[in-house]
Residue frames as qw, qx, qy, qz and C-alpha x, y, z in Angstrom:
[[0.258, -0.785, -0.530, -0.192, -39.70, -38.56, 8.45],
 [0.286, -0.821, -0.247, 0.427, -37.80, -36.57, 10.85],
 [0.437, -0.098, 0.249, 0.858, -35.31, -35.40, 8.28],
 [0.065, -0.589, -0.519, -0.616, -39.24, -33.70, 6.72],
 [0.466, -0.742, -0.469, 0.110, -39.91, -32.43, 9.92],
 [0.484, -0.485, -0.026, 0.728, -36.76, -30.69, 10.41],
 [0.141, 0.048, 0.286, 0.947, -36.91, -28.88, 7.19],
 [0.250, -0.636, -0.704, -0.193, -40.39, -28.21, 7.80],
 [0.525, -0.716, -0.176, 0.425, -39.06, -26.63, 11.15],
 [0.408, -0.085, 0.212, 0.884, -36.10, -24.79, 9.24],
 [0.053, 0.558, 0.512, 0.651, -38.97, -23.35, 6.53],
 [0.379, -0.828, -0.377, -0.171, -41.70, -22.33, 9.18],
 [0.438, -0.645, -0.090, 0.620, -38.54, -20.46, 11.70],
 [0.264, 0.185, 0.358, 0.876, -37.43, -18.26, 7.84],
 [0.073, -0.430, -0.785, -0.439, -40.72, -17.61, 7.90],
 [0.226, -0.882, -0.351, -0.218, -41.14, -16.06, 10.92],
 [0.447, -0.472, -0.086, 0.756, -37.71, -14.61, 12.02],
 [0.464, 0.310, 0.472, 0.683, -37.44, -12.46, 8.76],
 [0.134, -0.762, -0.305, -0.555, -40.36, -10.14, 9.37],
 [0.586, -0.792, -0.148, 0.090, -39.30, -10.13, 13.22],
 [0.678, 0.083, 0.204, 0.701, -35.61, -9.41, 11.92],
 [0.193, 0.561, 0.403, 0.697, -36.86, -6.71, 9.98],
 [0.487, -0.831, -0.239, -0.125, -38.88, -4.98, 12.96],
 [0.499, -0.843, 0.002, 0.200, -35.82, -4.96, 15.02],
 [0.556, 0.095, 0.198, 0.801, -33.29, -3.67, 12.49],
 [0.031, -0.776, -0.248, -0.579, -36.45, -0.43, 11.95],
 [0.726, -0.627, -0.281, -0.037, -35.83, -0.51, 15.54],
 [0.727, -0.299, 0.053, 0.615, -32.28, -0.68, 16.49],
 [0.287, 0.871, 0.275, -0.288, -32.91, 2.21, 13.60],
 [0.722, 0.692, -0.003, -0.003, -30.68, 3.63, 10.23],
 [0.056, -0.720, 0.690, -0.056, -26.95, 4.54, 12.04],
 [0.732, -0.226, 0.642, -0.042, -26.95, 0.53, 12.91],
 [0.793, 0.328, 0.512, -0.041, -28.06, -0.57, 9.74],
 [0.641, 0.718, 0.110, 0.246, -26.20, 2.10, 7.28],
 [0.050, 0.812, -0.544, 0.207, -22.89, 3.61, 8.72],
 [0.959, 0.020, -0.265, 0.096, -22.01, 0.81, 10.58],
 [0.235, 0.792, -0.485, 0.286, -19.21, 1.60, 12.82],
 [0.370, 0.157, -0.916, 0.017, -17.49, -0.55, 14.87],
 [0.333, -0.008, 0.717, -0.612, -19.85, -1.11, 18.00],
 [0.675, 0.430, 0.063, -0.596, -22.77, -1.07, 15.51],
 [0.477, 0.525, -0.669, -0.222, -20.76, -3.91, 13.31],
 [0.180, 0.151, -0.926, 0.297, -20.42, -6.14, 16.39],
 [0.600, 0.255, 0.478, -0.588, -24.41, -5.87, 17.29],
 [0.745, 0.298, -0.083, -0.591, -25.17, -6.91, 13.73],
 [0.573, 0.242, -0.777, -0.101, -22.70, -9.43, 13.26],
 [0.135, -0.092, 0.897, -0.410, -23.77, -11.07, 16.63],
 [0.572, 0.111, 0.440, -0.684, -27.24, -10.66, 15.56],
 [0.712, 0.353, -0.232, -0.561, -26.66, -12.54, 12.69],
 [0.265, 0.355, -0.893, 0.072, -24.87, -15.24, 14.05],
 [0.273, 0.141, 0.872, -0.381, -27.70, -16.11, 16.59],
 [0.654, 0.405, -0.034, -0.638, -30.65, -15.76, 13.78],
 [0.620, 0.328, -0.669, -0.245, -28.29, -18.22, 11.22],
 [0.096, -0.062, 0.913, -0.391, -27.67, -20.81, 14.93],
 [0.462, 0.198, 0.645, -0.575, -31.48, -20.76, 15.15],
 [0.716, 0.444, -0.288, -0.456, -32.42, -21.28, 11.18],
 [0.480, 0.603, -0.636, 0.006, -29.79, -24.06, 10.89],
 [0.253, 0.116, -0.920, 0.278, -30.01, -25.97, 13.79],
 [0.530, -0.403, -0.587, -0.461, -33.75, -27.50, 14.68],
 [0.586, -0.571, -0.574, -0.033, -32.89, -28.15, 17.99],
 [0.040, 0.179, -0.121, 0.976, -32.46, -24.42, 18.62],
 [0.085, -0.540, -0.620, 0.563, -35.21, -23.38, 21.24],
 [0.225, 0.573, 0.418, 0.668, -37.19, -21.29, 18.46],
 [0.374, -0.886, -0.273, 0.002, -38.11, -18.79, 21.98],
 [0.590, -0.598, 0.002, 0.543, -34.72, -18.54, 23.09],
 [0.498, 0.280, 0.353, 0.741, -33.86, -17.10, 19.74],
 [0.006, 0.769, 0.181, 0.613, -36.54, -14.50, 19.50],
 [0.582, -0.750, -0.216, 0.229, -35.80, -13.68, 23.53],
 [0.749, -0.100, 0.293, 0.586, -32.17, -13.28, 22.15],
 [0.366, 0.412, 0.450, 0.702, -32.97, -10.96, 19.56],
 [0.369, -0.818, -0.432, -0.089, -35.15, -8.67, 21.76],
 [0.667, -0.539, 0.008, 0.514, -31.84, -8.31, 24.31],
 [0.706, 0.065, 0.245, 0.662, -29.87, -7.09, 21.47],
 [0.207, 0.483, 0.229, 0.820, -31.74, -4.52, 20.03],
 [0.528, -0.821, -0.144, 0.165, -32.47, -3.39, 23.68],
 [0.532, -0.595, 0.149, 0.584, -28.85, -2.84, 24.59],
 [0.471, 0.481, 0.439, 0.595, -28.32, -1.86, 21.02],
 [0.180, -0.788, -0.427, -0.406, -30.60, 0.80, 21.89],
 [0.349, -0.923, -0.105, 0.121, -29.85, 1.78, 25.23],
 [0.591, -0.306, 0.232, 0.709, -25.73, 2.01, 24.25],
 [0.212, 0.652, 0.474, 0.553, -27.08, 4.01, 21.27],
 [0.136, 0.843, 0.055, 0.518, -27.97, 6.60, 23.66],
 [0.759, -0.568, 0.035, 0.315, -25.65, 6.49, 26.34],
 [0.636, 0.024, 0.313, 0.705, -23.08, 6.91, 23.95],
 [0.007, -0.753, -0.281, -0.595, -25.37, 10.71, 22.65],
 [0.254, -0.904, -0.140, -0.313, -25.26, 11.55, 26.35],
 [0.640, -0.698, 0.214, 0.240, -21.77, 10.71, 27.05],
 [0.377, 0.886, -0.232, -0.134, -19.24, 12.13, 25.00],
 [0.146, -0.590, 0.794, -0.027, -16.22, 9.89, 26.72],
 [0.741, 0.193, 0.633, -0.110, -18.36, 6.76, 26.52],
 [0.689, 0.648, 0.147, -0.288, -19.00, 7.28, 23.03],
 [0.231, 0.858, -0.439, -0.134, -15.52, 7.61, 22.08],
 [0.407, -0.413, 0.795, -0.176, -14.64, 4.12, 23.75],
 [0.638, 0.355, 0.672, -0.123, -17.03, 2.65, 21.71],
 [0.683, 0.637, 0.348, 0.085, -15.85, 3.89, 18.24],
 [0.537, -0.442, 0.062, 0.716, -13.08, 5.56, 16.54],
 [0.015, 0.757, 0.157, -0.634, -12.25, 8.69, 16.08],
 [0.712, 0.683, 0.146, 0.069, -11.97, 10.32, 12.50],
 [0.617, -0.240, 0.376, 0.648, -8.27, 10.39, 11.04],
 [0.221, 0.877, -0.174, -0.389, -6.72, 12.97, 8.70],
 [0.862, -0.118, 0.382, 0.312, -5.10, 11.13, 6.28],
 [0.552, 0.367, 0.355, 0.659, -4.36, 13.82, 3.52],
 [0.221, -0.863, -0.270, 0.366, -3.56, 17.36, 4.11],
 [0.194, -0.777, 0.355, 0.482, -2.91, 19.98, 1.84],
 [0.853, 0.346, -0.301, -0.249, -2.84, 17.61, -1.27],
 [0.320, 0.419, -0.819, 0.226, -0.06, 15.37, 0.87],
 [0.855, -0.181, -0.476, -0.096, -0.66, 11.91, 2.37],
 [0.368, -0.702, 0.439, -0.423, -0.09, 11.97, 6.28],
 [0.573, 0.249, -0.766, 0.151, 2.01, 8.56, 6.52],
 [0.226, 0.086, -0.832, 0.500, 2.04, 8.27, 10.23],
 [0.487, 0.031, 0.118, -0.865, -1.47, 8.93, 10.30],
 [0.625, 0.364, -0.579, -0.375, -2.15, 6.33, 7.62],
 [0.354, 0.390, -0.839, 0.138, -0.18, 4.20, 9.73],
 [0.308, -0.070, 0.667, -0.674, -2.15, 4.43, 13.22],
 [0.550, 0.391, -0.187, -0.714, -5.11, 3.38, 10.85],
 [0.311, -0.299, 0.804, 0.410, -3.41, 0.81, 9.22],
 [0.659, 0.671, 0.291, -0.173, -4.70, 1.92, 5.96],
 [0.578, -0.156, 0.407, 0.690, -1.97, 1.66, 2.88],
 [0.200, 0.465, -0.267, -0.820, -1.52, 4.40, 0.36],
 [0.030, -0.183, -0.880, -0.436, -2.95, 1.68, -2.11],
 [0.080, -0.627, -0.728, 0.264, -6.76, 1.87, 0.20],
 [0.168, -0.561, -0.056, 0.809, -6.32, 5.73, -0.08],
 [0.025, -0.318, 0.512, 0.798, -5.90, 5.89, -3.20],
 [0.025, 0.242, 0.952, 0.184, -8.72, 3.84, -4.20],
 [0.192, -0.616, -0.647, 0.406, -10.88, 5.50, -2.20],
 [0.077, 0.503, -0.229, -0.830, -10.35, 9.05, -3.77],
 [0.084, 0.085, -0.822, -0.557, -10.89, 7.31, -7.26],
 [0.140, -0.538, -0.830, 0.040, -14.43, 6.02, -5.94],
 [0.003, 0.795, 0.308, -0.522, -15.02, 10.14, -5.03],
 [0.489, 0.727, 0.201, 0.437, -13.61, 11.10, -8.97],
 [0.368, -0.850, 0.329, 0.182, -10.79, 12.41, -7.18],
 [0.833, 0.514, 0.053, 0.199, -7.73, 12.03, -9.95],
 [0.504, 0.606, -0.225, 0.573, -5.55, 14.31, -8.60],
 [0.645, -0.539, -0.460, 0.285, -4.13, 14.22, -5.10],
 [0.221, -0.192, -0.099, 0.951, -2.77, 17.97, -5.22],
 [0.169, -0.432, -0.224, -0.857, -6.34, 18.90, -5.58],
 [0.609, -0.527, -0.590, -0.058, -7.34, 17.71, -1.87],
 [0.165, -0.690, 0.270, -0.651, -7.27, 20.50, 0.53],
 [0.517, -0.209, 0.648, -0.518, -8.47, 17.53, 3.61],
 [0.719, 0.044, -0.608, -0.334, -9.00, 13.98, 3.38],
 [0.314, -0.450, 0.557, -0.624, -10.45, 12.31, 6.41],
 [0.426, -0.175, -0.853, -0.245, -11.47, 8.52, 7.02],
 [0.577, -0.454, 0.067, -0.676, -14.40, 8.75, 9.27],
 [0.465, -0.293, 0.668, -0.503, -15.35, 6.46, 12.05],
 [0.854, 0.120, 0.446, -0.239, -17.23, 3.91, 10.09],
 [0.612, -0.292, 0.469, 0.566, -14.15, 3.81, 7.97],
 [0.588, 0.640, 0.448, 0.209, -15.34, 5.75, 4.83],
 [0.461, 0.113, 0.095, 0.875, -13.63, 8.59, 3.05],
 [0.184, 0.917, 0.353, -0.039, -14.65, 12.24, 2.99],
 [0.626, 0.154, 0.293, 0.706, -12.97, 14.36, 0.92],
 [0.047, 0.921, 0.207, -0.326, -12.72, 18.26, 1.16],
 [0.634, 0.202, 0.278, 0.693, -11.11, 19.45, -2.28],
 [0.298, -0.264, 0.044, 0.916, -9.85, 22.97, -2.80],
 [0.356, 0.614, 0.345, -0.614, -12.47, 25.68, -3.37],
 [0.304, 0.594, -0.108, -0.737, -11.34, 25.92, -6.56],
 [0.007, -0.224, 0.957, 0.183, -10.77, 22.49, -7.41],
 [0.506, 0.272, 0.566, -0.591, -14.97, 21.87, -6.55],
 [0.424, 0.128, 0.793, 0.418, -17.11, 21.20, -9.01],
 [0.471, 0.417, -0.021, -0.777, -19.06, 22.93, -11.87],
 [0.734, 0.247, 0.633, 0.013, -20.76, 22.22, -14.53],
 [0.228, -0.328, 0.390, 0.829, -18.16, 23.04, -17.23],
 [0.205, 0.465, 0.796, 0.328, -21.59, 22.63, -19.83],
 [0.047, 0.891, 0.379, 0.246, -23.20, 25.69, -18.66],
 [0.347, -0.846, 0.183, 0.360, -19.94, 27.78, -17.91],
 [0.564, 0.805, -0.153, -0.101, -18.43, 26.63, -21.69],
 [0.245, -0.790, 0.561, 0.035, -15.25, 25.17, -20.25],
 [0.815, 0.412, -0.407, 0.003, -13.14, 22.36, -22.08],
 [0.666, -0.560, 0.491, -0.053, -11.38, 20.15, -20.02],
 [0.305, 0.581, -0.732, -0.185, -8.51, 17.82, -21.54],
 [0.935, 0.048, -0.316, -0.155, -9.28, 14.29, -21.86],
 [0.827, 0.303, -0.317, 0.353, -6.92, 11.90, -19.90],
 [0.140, 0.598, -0.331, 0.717, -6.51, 14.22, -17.03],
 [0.781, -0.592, 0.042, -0.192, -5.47, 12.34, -13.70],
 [0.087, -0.701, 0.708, -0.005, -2.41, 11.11, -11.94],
 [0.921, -0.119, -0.194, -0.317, -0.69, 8.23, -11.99],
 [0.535, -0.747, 0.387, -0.071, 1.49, 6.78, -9.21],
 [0.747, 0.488, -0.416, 0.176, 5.04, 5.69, -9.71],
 [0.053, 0.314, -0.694, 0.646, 6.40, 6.04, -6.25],
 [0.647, -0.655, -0.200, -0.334, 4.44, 4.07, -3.57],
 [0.586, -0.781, 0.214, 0.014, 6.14, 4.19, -0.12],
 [0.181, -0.822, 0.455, 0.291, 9.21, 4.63, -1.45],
 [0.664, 0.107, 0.666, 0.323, 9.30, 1.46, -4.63],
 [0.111, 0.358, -0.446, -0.813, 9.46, 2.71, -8.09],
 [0.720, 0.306, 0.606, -0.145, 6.77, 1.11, -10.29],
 [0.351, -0.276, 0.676, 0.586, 9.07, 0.31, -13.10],
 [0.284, 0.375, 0.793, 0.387, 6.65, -1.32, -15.26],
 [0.098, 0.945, 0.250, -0.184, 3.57, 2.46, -14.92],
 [0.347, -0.601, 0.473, 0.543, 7.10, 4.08, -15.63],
 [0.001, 0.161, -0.731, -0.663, 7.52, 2.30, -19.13],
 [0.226, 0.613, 0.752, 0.087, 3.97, 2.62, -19.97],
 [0.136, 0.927, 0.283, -0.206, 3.98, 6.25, -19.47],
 [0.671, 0.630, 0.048, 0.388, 7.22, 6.07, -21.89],
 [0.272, -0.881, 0.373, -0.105, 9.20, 7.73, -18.98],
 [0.588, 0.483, -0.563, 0.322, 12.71, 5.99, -17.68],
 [0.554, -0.731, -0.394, 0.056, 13.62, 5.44, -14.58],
 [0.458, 0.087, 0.039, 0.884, 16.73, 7.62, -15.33],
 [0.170, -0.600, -0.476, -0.620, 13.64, 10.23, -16.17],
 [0.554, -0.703, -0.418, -0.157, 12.21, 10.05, -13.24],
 [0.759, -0.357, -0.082, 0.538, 15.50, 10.25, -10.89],
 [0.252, 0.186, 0.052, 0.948, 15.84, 13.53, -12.91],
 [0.313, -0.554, -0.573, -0.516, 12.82, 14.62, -12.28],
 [0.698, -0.594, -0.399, -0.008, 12.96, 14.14, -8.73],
 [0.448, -0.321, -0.208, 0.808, 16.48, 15.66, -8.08],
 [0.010, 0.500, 0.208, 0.841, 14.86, 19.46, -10.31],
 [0.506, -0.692, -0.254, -0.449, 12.15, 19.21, -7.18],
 [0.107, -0.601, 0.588, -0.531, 15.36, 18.64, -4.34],
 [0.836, -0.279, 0.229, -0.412, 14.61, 15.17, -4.13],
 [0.198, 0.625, -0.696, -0.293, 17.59, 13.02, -4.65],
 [0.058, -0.157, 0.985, -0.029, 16.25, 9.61, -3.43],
 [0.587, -0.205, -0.348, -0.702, 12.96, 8.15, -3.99],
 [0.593, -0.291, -0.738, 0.137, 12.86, 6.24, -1.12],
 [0.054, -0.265, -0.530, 0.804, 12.41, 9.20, 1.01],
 [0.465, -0.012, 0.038, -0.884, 9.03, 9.66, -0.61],
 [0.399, 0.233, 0.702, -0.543, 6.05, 8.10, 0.45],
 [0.561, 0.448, 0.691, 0.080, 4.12, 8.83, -2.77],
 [0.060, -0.351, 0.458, 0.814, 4.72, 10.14, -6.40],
 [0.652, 0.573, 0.493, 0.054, 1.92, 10.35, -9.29],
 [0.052, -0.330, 0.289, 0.897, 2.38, 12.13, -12.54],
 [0.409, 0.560, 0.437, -0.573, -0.19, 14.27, -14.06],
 [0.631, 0.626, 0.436, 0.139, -1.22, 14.44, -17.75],
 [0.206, 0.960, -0.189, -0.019, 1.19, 17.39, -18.16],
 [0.885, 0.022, -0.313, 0.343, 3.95, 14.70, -16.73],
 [0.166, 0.510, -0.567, 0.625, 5.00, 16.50, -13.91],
 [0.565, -0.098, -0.819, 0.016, 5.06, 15.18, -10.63],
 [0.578, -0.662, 0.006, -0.477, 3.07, 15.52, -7.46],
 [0.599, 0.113, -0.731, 0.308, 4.64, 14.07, -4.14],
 [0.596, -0.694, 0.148, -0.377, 4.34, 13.49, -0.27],
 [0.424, 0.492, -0.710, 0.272, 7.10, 12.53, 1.54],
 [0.687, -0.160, -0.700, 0.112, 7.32, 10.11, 4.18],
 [0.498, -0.343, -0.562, 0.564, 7.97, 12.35, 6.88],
 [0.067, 0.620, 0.427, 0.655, 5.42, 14.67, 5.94],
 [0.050, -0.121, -0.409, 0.903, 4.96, 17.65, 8.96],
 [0.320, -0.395, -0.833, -0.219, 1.75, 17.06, 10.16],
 [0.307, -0.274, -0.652, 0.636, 1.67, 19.80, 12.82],
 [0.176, 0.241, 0.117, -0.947, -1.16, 22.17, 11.30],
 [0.311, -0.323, -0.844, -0.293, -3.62, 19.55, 10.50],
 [0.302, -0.360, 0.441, -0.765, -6.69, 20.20, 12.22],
 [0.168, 0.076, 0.954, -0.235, -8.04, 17.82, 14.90],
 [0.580, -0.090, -0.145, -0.797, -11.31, 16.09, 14.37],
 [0.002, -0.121, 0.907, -0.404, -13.34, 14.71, 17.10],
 [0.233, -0.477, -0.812, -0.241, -16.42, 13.24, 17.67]]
């Protein structure tokens, strides 16, 4: 009997946190609920931790919960704009956006502060149809860690349908150098050597491949690179 009671108690609290959930997520309002950065990450994941305490355990005060929930998206709220009318506050409470590609080259010690690998990068281009990293004029992870991606004017898009242009099938890099390993096996897929490559690499005044950071080759098979100790000193800053 009490074990029917309790789920009784579980059912009838789903029942009515959900729609009161809902209220104070319209509330707390769309930066909380869709960018997510980190202050805004740690309000929702506390709020769901005291919502799932009060579903899960019956002999959760079903008041203190919603009292609980109230608090949050209060201070939610009032750090929300504190943080609009203080520019230093704001910054303490989230971080700042990062340049991670400049110039079509990968800013390593940038990367590093971050601690995002060239692997994340790369992904992350690929998810913007970004194929070629010597067409990215600025690549910048933002505060709520996503990418944005500012590619050479001429590198933009059209629509090659009503301008008549043919584009070649098959046309993107692919990396053989990450921070400074060969990837043997991409190597003998793209029928190259690693002799090949090691020529390749001294024609561009590179004699070692451990002093680069990252190497693709393009559909024409020549190779794009950023070295490891890429000069980083005409990036511009971006701040909140």
């Amino acid at each position: 009997m009490d074990i029917f009671m309790d789920a009784l108690k579980v059912i009838f609290r789903i029942a009515t946190i959900l729609p009161f959930m809902l209220a104070i997520g319209l509330y707390m309002g769309k930066r909380s609920i869709g960018e997510l950065p980190v202050f805004d990450f740690l309000v929702v994941l506390v709020f769901g931790a005291v919502v799932g305490a009060d579903i899960a355990d019956p002999e959760i005060e079903h008041i203190h919960t919603v009292i609980a929930m109230i608090a949050i998206g209060l201070l939610q709220k009032l750090i929300s704009r504190v943080k609009i009318k203080h520019q230093k506050i704001g910054k303490l409470l989230t971080f700042e956006p990062t340049v991670v590609m400049y110039n079509g080259k990968f800013l390593k010690d940038n990367m590093k502060q971050i601690q995002y690998s060239i692997d994340n990068v790369l992904q992350m281009l690929r998810e913007k149809d970004v194929f070629h990293t010597g067409d990215v004029e600025l690549a910048i992870v933002e505060a709520n860690g996503r990418l944005s991606v500012k590619l050479y004017p001429s590198k933009e898009s059209v629509v090659r349908e009503d301008m008549a242009i043919d584009k070649q099938a098959n046309d993107f890099e692919i990396p053989v150098i990450l921070d400074g390993r060969v990837q043997k096996d991409i190597l003998q897929y793209l029928g190259h050597t690693e002799a090949w490559l090691m020529d390749q690499l001294e024609k561009i005044g590179e004699p070692a491949a451990s002093s680069l950071f990252y190497a693709g080759v393009n559909a024409k098979h020549e190779l794009v690179i950023s070295r490891k100790n890429q000069a980083s000193n005409n990036v511009p800053p971006f701040r909140h």
